[in-house]
C-alpha positions in Angstrom: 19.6 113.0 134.2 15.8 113.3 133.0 13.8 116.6 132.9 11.1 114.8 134.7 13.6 114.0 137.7 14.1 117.8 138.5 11.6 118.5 141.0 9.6 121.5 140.9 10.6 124.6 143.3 8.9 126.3 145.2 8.3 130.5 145.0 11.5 132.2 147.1 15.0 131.8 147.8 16.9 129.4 145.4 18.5 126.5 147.3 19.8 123.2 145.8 17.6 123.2 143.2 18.6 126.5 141.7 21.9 124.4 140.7 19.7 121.1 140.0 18.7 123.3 137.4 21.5 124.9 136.3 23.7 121.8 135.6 20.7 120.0 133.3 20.5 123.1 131.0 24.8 122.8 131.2 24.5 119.1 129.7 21.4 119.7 127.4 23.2 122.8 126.1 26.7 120.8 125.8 24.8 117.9 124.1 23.2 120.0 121.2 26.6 121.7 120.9 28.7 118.3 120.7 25.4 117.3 117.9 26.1 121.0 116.3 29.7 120.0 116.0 29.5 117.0 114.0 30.8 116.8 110.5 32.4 120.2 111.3 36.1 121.3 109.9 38.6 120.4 112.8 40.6 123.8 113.8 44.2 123.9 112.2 46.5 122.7 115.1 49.4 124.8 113.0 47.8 128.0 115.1 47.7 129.0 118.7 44.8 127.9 120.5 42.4 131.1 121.1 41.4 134.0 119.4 38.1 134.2 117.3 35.1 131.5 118.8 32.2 130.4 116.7 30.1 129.4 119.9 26.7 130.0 119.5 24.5 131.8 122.6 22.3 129.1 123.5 18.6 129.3 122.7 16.6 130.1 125.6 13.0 131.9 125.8 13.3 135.9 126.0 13.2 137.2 129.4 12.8 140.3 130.7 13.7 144.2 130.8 14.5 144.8 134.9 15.4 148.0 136.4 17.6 147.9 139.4 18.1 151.4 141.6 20.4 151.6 144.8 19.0 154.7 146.3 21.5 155.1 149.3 22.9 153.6 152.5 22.8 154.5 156.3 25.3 154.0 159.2 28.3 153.1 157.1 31.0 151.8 158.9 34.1 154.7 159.0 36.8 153.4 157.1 38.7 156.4 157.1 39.9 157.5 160.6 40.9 161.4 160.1 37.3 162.4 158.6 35.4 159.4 160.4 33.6 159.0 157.4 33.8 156.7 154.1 34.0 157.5 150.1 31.3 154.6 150.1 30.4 152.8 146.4 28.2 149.9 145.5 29.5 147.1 143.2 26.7 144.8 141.9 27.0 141.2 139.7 23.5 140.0 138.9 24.2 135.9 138.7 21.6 133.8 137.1 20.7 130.1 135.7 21.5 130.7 132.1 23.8 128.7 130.7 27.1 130.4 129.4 28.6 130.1 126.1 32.0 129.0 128.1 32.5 128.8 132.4 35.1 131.4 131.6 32.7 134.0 130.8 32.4 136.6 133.5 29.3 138.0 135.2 27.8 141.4 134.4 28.2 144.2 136.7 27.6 147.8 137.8 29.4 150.0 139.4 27.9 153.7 141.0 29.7 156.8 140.8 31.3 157.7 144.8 30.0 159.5 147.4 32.6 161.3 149.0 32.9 161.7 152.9 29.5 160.1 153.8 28.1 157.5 155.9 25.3 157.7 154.8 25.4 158.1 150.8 22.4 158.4 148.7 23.4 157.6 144.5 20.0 156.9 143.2 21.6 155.2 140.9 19.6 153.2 138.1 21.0 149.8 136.3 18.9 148.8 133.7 19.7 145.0 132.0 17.4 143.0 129.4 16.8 139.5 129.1 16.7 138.4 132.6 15.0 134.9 132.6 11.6 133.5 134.3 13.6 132.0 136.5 14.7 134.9 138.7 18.3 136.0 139.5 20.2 137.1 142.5 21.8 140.0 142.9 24.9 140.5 145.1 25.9 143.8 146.0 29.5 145.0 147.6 29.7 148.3 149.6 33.0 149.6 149.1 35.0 153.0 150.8 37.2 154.0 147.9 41.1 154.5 148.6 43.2 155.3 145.6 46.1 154.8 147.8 45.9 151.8 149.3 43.2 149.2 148.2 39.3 149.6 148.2 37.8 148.2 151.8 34.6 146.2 151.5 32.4 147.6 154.1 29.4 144.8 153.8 27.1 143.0 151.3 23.3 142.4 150.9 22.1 139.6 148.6 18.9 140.5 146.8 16.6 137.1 145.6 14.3 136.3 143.4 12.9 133.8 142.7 10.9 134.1 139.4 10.1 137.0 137.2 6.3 137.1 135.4 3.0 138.7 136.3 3.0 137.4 139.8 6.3 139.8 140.8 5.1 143.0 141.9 8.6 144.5 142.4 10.5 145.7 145.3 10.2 149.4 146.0 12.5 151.4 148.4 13.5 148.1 150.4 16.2 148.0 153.2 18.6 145.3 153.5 20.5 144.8 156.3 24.2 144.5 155.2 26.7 140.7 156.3 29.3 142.4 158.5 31.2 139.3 157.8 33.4 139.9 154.7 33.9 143.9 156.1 36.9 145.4 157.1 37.7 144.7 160.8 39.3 148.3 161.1 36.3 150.2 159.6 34.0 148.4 162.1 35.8 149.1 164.8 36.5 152.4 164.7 32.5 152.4 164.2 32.6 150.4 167.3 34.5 152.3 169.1 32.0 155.4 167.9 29.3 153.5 169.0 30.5 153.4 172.6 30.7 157.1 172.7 28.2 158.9 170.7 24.0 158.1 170.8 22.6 157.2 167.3 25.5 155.2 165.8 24.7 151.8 165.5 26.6 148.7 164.0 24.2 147.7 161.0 24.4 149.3 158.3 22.1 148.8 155.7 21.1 149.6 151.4 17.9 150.7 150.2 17.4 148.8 146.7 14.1 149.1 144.7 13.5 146.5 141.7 11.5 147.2 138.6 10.1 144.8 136.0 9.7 147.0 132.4 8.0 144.6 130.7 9.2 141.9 128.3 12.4 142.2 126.2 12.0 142.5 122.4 14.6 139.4 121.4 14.4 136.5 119.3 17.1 134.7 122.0 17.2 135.0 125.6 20.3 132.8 126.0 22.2 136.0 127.4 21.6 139.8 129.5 23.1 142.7 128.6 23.2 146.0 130.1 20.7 148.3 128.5 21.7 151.2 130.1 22.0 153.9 130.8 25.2 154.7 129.5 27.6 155.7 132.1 31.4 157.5 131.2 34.2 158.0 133.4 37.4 159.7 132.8 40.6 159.4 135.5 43.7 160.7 135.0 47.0 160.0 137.0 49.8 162.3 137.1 52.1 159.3 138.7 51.5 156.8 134.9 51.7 160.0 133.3 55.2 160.6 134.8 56.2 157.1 134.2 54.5 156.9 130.6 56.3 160.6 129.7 52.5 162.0 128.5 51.4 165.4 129.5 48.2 167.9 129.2 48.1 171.1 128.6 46.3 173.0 131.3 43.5 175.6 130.7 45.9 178.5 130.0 47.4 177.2 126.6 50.4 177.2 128.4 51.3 175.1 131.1 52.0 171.5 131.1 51.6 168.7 134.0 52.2 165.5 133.7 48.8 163.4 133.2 47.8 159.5 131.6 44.2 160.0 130.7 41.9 156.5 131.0 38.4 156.3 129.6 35.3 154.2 130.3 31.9 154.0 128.2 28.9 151.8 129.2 27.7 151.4 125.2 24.1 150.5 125.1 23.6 146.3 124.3 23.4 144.2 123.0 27.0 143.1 121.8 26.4 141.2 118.5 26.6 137.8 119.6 29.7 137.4 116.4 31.8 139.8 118.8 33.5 137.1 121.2 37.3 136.1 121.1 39.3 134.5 123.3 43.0 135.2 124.2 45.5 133.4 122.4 48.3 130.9 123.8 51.0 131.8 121.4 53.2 130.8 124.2 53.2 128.1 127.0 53.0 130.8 129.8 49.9 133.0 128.7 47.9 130.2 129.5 49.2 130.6 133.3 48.9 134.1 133.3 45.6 134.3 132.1 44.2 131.6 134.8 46.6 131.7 137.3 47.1 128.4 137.7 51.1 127.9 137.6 53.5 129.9 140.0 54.7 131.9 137.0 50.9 132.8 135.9 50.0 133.6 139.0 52.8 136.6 139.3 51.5 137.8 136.1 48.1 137.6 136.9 48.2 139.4 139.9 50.8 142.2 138.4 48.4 142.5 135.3 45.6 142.8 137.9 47.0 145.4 140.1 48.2 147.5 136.6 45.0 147.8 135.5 43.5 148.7 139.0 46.3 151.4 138.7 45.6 153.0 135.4 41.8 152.5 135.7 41.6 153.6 139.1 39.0 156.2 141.1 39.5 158.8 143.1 38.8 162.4 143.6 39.9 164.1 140.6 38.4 161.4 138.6 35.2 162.6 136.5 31.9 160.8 136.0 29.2 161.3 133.9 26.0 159.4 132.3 23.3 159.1 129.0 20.1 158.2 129.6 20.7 156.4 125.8 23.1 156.9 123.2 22.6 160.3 121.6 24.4 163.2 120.0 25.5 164.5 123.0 27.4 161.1 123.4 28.8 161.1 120.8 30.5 164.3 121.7 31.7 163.7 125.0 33.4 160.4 122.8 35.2 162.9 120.9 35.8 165.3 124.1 37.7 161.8 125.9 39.8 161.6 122.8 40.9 165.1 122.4 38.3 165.8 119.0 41.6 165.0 116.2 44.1 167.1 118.5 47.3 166.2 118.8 47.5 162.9 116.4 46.4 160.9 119.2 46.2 156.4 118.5 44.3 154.7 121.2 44.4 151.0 122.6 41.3 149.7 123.0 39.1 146.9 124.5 35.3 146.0 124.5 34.0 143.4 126.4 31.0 141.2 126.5 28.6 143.4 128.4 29.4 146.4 125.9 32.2 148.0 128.5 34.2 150.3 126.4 38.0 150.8 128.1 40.5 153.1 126.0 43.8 154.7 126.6 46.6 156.6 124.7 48.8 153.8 124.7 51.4 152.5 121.8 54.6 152.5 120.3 55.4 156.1 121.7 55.7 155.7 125.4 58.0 153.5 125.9 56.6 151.4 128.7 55.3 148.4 126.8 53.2 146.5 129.2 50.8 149.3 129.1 49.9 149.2 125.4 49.1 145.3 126.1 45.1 144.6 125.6 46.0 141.7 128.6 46.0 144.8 130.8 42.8 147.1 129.3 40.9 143.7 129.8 41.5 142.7 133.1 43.1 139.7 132.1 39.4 138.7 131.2 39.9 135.0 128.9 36.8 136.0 127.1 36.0 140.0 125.5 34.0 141.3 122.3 36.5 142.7 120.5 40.1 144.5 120.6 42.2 146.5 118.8 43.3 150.2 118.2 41.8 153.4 117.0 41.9 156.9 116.0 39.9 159.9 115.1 40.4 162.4 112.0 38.7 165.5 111.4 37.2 166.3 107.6 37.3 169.5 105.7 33.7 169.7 105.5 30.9 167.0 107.0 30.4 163.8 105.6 27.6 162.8 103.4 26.5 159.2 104.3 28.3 156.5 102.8 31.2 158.5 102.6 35.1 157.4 102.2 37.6 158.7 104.8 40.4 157.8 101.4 38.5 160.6 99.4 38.1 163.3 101.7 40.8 165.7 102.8 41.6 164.9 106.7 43.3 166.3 109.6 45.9 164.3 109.9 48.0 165.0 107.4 46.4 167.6 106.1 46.6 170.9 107.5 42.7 172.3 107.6 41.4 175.4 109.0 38.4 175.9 111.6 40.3 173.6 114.2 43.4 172.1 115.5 46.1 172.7 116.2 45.1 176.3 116.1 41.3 177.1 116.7 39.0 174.9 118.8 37.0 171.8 117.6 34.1 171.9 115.8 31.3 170.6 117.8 29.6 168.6 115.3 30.0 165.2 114.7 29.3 165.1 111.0 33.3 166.0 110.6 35.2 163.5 112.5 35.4 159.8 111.3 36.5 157.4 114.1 39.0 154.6 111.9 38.7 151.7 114.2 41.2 148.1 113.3 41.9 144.7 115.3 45.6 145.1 115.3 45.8 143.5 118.7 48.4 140.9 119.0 46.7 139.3 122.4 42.8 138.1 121.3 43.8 138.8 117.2 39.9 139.9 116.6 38.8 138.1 113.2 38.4 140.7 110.4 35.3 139.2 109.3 33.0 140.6 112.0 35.1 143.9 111.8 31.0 145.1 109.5 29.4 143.6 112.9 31.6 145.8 115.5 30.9 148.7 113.0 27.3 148.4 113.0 27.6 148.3 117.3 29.4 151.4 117.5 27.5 153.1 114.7 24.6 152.1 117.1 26.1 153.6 120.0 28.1 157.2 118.3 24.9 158.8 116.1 26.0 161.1 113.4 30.0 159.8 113.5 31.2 158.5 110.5 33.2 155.1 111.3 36.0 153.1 109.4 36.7 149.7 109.7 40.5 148.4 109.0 41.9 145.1 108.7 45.3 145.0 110.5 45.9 142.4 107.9 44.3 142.9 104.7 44.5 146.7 105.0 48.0 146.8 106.3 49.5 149.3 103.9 46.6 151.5 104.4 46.5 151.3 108.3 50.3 151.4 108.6 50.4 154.9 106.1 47.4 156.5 108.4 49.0 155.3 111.7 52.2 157.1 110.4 50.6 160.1 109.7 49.1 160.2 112.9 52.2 159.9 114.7 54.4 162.8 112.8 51.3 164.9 113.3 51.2 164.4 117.1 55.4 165.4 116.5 54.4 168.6 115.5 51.3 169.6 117.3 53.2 168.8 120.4 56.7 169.5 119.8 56.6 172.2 117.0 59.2 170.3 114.8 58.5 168.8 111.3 58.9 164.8 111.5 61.2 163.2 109.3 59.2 160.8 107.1 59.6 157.0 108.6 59.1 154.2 107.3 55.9 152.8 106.6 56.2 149.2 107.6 54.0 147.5 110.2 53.7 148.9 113.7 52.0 147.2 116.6 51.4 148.5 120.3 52.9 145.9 121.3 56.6 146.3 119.8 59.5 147.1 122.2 60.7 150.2 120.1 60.0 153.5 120.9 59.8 156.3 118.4 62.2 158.7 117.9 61.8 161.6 120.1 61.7 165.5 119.3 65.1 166.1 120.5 66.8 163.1 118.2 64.7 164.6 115.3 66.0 168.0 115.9 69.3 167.1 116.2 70.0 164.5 113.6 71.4 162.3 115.7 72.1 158.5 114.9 69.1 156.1 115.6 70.2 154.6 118.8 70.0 150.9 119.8 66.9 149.0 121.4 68.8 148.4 124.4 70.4 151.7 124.5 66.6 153.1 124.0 65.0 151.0 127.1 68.0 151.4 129.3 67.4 155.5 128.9 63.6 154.8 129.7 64.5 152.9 132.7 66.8 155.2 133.8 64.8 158.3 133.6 62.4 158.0 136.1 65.0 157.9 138.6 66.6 160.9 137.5 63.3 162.9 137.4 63.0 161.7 141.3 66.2 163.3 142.0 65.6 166.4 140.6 62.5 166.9 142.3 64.0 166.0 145.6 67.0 168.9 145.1 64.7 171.5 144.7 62.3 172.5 147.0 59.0 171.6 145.1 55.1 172.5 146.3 54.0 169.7 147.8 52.5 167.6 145.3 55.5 167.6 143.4 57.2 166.0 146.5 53.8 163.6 146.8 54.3 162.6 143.2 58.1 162.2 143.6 57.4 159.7 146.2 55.0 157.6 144.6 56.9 157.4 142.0 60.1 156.0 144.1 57.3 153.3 145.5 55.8 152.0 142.3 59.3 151.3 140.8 
């Protein structure tokens, strides 16, 4: 197909041509990448298929800066019958004609914090995203009523167009779009029917008030891809039903009392991801492939039970807690360090990053004992395509680091024991003392060590005043095994109170079977016992915490928790 049979389109909504246009970049960007390829090294078909990919962004003119706000919504359906109301939310993809790297990639989105017990919410929520082309986009937003519970009802939609971005659009200010009752639940609309019937002033049509801002040009040499500017929104959820399950507990704001809790953590980091950050997931075995497309009766399971885990342990509800930077700053840099618990309790996180600069992290390894939560499969969605992957931790120095410092030269908490923190005063609040030691041991994308300077540069970017080191789950494997040791006798004896027998310093990956060695084996010297022995007792003790809970007669939300527990396994 010629450029000059493309015919031009007219100024507003996109039709047929919008694709027209679409599939000619496709083949011109596929033809200057099958000319790029030429004379190139072919891949060693001795390894898996996946992991690191060289694709280039393809070169396009720089677009421009655009400021989307969803101020609020009116006449909401009621999707929850006892308060006839809605916990209404907005999910938004922005979808436009560049051309991606791979079909797999997925689309950038937003989500707003939740309104609770409204009908008509107001967020005034701002999503700001550079490099959005000439050409326009089209924005799609979902109206959700959140139900931890159950699953999230779509109350409606409203498409936003445009057609083409430059000195001739205006903007759209405070601008009400009716919402498509069409994809909507049936039993939130008619319970608003039914409403309707009875009461003056409730109507069926609901709709979104969205305003739409151009900032001006974005400063890029490439506008081949968006990325989400800002700002920098963090949530935090915790669930006492995975904590139960994963054995993990807080201690509450007495000192004293524990609960049973699995802390998840989001961070919106400011783009754009360095373009060197993108890996694929590796087919180290015939069914990964199914699972990560769902395209075989076997991947399909997976996918969906990978799905619905990571809707689980990344959920929303009530007690979870939201928060947002204008930019990246000091202040978030501390509220990193507040998510992980400062260098508290020897903590090792699991960790993903994906292409829009989404930042998903959870105390998940070796020690829980439930493996499939430690997989980077789950932290990612089962996305085919992130920026990076891997595992990290944070340790505390005796006195702040100078710039170019070395975390090997410095005396650290862990091991070390060092005063003016924990396990026995309060953080400091400064980031100048912590170091964030950040690897790619992550059996499922296996992140190339050679960008490991470019991630470091991102997340120096995004964490002002934290020092950050990088580690090569390969190359630095004595060092990162020693440090991940360390990390896990401390969190022994911050949490349990009894010295850790020194281990063995060999390789450990969140994604081996084994569990560690709990407190009371240590304390009691008893024999190691076997892996299936191990799992059988993990399996099994669940159950018996059920029972318990049933003999007695528990508050309520112990007999809530009990229950959900008996339902999830």
């Amino acid at each position: 197909m010629d450029n000059e049979k493309i015919a031009p389109q007219p100024n507003g909504h996109r039709s047929v041509g919008y694709a027209t246009k679409f599939d000619q970049k496709a083949e011109d960007l596929k033809a200057k990448k099958d000319q790029h390829g030429k004379g190139k090294k072919e891949k060693d078909d001795s390894q898996p298929a996946g992991g690191y990919d060289d694709t280039s962004v393809p070169s396009m003119p720089p677009g421009y800066t655009v400021k989307f706000t969803f101020h609020r919504a009116s006449q909401l359906p009621m999707a929850d019958i006892n308060s006839m109301s809605s916990d209404p939310y907005i999910l938004a993809t922005l979808f436009t004609d560049l051309p991606t790297r791979h079909k797999q990639d997925p689309a950038i989105r937003f989500r707003t914090p939740t309104i609770r017990k409204s009908c008509n919410p107001e967020w005034n929520a701002e999503w700001i995203v550079a490099n959005v082309p000439a050409t326009g986009f089209a924005l799609k937003v979902r109206v959700y009523d959140e139900d931890p519970a159950d699953h999230d009802d779509r109350l409606g939609n409203v498409h936003v167009k445009v057609d083409s971005l430059g000195q001739e659009f205006h903007g759209i200010r405070e601008q009400s779009y009716k919402m498509k009752k069409r994809m909507g639940s049936k039993r939130a609309y008619l319970i608003r029917g039914c409403a309707a019937m009875f009461l003056r002033g409730v109507h069926m049509s609901g709709e979104v008030v969205i305003s739409v801002e151009v900032l001006g040009k974005t400063d890029t040499d490439n506008g081949g891809h968006m990325w989400t500017l800002g700002p920098c929104n963090w949530s935090k959820h915790l669930s006492p039903m995975v904590g139960r399950l994963a054995g993990t507990k807080d201690v509450g704001k007495d000192g004293k009392t524990e609960k049973y809790s699995f802390q998840a953590n989001q961070i919106q980091l400011a783009g754009p991801v360095p373009t060197s950050l993108y890996h694929r997931y590796v087919e180290f075995k015939p069914f990964v492939k199914g699972m990560f497309t769902a395209t075989s009766l076997r991947g399909r399971i997976l996918h969906h039970a990978l799905h619905h885990q990571h809707s689980r342990i990344y959920n929303y509800d009530r007690d979870t807690v939201y928060g947002s930077f204008p930019s990246p700053s000091r202040d978030m840099t501390l509220q990193f360090l507040d998510l992980v618990h400062y260098d508290k309790g020897g903590r090792i996180f699991t960790y993903v990053l994906t292409l829009d600069g989404l930042w998903r992290f959870t105390e998940t390894g070796k020690e829980f004992g439930i493996d499939l939560l430690s997989k980077h499969t789950m932290h990612s969605d089962v996305n085919i395509y992130i920026a990076f992957s891997g595992e990290f931790f944070i340790r505390r120095s005796k006195r702040p680091h100078n710039e170019g410092s070395d975390l090997v030269l410095e005396e650290t908490h862990p091991p070390a024991e060092i005063e003016g923190g924990p396990p026995k005063n309060d953080p400091p609040k400064d980031p100048a003392y912590y170091t964030l030691v950040i690897d790619n041991d992550s059996g499922t994308y296996r992140p190339n060590a050679k960008v490991l300077p470019d991630l470091k540069e991102f997340m120096q970017r995004n964490l002002p005043g934290l020092d950050i080191v990088i580690l090569d789950c390969n190359g630095d494997k004595d060092k990162m095994n020693k440090w991940k040791t360390e990390q896990r006798e401390r969190k022994k004896v911050e949490r349990t109170g009894v010295v850790a027998v020194q281990g063995d310093s060999g390789s450990i990956s969140s994604s081996d079977v084994d569990d560690i060695d709990d407190q009371q084996r240590v304390a009691e010297g008893r024999e190691k016992q076997s892996k299936k022995e191990r799992i059988a007792g993990k399996i099994e003790e669940p159950f018996d915490k059920v029972k318990e809970l049933r003999q007695g007669d528990r508050d309520r939300e112990a007999r809530e928790t009990a229950d959900d527990l008996g339902h999830s396994t």
